[in-house]
N, C-alpha and C positions, 0 to 999 in steps of 0.2 A: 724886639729882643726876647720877648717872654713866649711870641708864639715859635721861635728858634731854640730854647732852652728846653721848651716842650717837645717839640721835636726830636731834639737829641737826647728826652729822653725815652721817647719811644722808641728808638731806632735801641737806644739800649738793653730797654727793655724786651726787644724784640730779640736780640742775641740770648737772655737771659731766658725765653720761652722759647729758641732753639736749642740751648742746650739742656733745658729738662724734657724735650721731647726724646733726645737723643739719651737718656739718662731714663728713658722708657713709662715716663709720665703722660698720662694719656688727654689730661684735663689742665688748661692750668688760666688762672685767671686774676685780677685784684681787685680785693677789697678795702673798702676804708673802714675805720675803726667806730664806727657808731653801731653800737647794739642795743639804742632806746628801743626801738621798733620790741624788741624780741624778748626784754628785762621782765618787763608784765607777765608775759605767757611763761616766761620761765621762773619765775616765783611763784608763780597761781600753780605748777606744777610739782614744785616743790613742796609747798603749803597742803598740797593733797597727798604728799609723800608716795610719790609715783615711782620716786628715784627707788624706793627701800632699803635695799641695806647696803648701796653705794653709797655711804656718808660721806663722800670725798668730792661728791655732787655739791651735795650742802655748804660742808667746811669751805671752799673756795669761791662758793658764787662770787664774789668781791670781785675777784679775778678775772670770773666768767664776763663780766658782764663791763668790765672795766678795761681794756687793754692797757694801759699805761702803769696797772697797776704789774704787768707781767714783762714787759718792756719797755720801761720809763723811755719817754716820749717817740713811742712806737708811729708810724704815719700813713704806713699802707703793710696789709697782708697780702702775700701773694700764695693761693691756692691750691693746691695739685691733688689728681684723680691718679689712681694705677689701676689697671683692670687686672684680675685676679680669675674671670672665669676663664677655667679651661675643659670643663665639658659639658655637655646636654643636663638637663636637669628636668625634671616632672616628677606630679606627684606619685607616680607608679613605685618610687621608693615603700610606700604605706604595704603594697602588697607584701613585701616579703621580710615576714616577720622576723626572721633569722638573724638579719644582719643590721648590724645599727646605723643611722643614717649620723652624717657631718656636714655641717654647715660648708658649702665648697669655699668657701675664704678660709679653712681651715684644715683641708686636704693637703696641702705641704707643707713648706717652710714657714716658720712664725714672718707674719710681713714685719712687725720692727726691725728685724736683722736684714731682713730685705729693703726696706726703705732707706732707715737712718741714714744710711753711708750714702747714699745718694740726694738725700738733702743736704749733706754736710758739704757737699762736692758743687750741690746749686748755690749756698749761701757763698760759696768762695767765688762763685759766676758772678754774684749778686758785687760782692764785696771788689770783685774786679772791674766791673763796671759801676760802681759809686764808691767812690774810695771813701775811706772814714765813715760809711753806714756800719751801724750794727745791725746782727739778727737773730734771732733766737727760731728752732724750729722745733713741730712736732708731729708722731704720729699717735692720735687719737690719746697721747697721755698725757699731754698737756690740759691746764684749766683754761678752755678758752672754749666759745659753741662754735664748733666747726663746721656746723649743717648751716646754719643763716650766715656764715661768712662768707662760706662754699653758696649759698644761693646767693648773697651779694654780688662775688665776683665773677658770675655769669653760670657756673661749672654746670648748674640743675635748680631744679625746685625739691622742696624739702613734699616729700609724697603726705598720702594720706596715713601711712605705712610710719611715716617718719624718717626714710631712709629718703637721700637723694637721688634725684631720680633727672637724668640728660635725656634731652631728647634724640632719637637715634642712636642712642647707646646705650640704655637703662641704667640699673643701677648695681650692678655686680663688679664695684671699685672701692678703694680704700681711699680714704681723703687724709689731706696731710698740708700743714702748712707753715711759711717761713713766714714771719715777724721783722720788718727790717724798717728802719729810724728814716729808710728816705720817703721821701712823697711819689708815689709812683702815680699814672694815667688809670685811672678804673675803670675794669669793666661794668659794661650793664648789665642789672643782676638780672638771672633770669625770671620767667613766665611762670607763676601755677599752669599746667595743662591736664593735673588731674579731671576736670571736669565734673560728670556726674556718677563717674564710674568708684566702685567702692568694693570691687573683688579682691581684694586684701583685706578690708573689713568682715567679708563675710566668709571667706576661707579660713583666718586667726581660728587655732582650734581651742584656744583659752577663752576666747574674746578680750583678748590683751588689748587692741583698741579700742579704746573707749565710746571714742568722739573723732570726726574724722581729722587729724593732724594730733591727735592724742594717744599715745602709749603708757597705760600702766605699765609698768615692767614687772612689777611685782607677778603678774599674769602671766609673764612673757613665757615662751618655752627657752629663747637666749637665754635670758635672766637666771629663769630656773636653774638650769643645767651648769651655769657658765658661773651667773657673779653670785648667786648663793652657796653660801658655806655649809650652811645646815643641813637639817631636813627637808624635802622636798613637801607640801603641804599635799594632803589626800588627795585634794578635790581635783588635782592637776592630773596626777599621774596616770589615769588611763587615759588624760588625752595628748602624753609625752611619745603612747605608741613605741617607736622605736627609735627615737630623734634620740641621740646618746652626747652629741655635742650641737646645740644651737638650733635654728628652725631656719629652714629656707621659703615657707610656703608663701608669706606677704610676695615674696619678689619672685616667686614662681611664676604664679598664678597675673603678675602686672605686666596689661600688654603692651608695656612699654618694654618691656625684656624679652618680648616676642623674638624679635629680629638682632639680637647685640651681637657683636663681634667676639670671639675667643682671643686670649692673647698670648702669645709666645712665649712667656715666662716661663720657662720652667723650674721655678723655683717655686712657683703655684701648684706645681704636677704631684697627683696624690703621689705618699710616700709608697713604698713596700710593705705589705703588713697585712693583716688581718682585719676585717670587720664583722665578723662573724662570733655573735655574741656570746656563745659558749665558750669559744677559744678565748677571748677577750676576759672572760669571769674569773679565768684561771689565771690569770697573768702576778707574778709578783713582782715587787719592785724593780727589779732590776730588769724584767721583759718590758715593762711600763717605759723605763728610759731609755731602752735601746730601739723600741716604735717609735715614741714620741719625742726624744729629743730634740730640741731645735723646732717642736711644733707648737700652732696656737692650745694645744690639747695639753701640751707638758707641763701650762702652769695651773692648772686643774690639781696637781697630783694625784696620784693614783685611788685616792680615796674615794674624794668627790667625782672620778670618772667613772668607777665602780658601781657607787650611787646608783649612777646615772644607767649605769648596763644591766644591777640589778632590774629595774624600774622596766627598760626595755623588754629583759626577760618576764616579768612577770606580768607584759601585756601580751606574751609572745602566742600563749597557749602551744608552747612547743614541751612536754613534758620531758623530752632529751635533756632538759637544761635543770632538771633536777637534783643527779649527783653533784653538778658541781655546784649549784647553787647549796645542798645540803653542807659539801665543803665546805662552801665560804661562812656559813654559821661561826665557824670556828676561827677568824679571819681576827687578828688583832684589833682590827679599828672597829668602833663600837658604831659610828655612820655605814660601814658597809654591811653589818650584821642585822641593822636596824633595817636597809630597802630590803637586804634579802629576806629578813621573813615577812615583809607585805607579798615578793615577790611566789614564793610556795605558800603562803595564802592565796591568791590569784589560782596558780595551777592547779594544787592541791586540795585547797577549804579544808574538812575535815580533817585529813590524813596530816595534812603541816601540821598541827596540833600537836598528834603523836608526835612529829618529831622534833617540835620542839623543847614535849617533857622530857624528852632524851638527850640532845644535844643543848638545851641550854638550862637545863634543871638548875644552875647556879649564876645565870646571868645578874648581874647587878647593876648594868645602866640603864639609866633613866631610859634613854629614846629608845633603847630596845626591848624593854620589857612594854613598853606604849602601846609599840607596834604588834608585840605577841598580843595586848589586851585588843588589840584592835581586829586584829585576825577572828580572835576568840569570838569578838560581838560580829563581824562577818558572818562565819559560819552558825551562829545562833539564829543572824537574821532570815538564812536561807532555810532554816528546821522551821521555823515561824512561816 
């Protein structure tokens, strides 16, 4: 009786991984809900405050590290991968300083609006084949670790990079997962086949990895760009280059992404628009929403992605990007006034100075006057 119930519910299960193939998931697998293995390394990592100023890491661990505490008496995860690449990728982006580079999972459509609706369409699969289960899903903004549940359930191994990583497919996919009350068949989790290779470590242009399977974020250039609000710290910024949303170089350079497949989506297919970073400097609100709406880039707002292009320009060494950066001096928000005169520091050195006595003779915030003092001792260091 019991190896016949198993049975039937593989066979359900197996509709239930037909239809998220069909629903354009490219990965899909199950885990069970034990995450002792992984609680340690994930408080050791917190305890060193790797997270930074993600407090939302912190405030939940309970959660994280708990399933029951997120779906009372949850029994099996069921996994799923979406591939999102849809073009070539190298580091030959570095060469042309012009234009800002984006992380290619962030080239079209925000993937929440893309996925949601089609987990909500597998849980009714789920709910039609176990009648009376519950389930709860998510993508990446739920508190739960989606990398060791995602290597539980077979999908990849969690890289040296930290990112997961399939074999024959690498790792340029979004992970997402449903939460449901029945006990489902698991998969075997996968293999480390990292090896001894460590070209992700040694390409990180922060050295954001620490230790091989360790990411400060605090270093990261995602991080930087993406989940900090603030100011972006000195030491980083001429190694952000021209990366203006997120870093793709860990998974460039991983030859396991040598060979991946593109996928069809096109809801992944860059938008229409500009990446060229003088065009970008100038943008106001209302051009910021009409590019980025609907993208992983628009919940940035226009500030913090400014920052970001400032920063770009001012490793640019393109002196074009001058007047508008002079422009932006005059720019409402005190964060975009503050990169743009590191940025005409960079290009300029002395000469920014004059233009700062001119254009911000009455400046009164903190982080922008910082930044003038900063320039000032710049240009002093190079008379010395």
């Amino acid at each position: 009786f019991i190896k016949m119930e198993q049975r039937e519910k593989e066979l359900k299960l197996g509709t239930v991984r037909l239809k998220a193939l069909q629903l354009g998931f490219s990965g899909f697998g199950v885990a069970g809900t034990n995450l002792n293995l992984y609680a340690r390394k994930f408080r050791q990592w917190l305890g060193m405050t790797y997270h930074g100023e993600m407090e939302y890491m912190q405030r939940r661990e309970k959660e994280r590290l708990d399933l029951e505490e997120v779906l009372p008496g949850v029994k099996s995860v069921i996994c799923l991968s979406h591939n999102y690449l849809t073009t070539e990728k190298d580091m030959t982006f570095l060469e042309n300083g012009k234009e800002g580079d984006i992380s290619l999972y962030a080239l079209g459509q925000d993937y929440h609006d893309v996925i949601k609706p089609r987990l909500r369409d597998l849980e009714g699969e789920i709910k039609k084949q176990f009648p009376g289960c519950k389930t709860k899903s998510y993508v990446d903004t739920g508190p739960i670790l989606e990398k060791p549940l995602a290597q539980n359930a077979g999908l990849g191994w969690i890289g040296k990079h930290t990112n997961l990583i399939t074999e024959a497919e690498g790792s340029w996919y979004f992970l997402s997962e449903i939460l449901t009350t029945t006990e489902l068949p698991k998969s075997f989790p996968a293999i480390d086949r990292c090896g001894s290779c460590r070209s992700c470590i040694d390409i990180c242009p922060t050295g954001a990895i620490v230790a091989p399977y360790v990411l400060d974020s605090r270093r990261c250039i995602s991080y930087l760009t993406i989940e900090l609000k603030g100011v972006i710290p000195l030491k980083f910024r001429k190694a952000i280059g021209n990366r203006i949303y997120g870093c793709d170089d860990c998974q460039i350079v991983c030859p396991w992404n040598s060979s991946t497949k593109k996928t069809d989506e096109s809801a992944y297919k860059e938008r229409q628009g500009t990446r060229r970073l003088i065009e970008l400097m100038g943008i106001d609100d209302g051009q910021f929403q009409q590019q980025f709406n609907e993208s992983p880039i628009w919940r940035l707002k226009r500030k913090r992605f400014l920052r970001n292009v400032a920063i770009a320009l001012g490793n640019s060494g393109d002196l074009e990007a001058v007047p508008v950066l002079t422009a932006s001096l005059e720019d409402s928000e005190p964060l975009i006034r503050a990169h743009v005169v590191w940025a005409l520091g960079q290009l300029l050195e002395k000469q920014a100075v004059l233009i700062f006595e001119e254009r911000l003779r009455d400046e009164s915030e903190e982080i922008v006057l910082i930044e003038i003092k900063g320039v000032k001792e710049f240009v002093n260091s190079l008379v010395n």
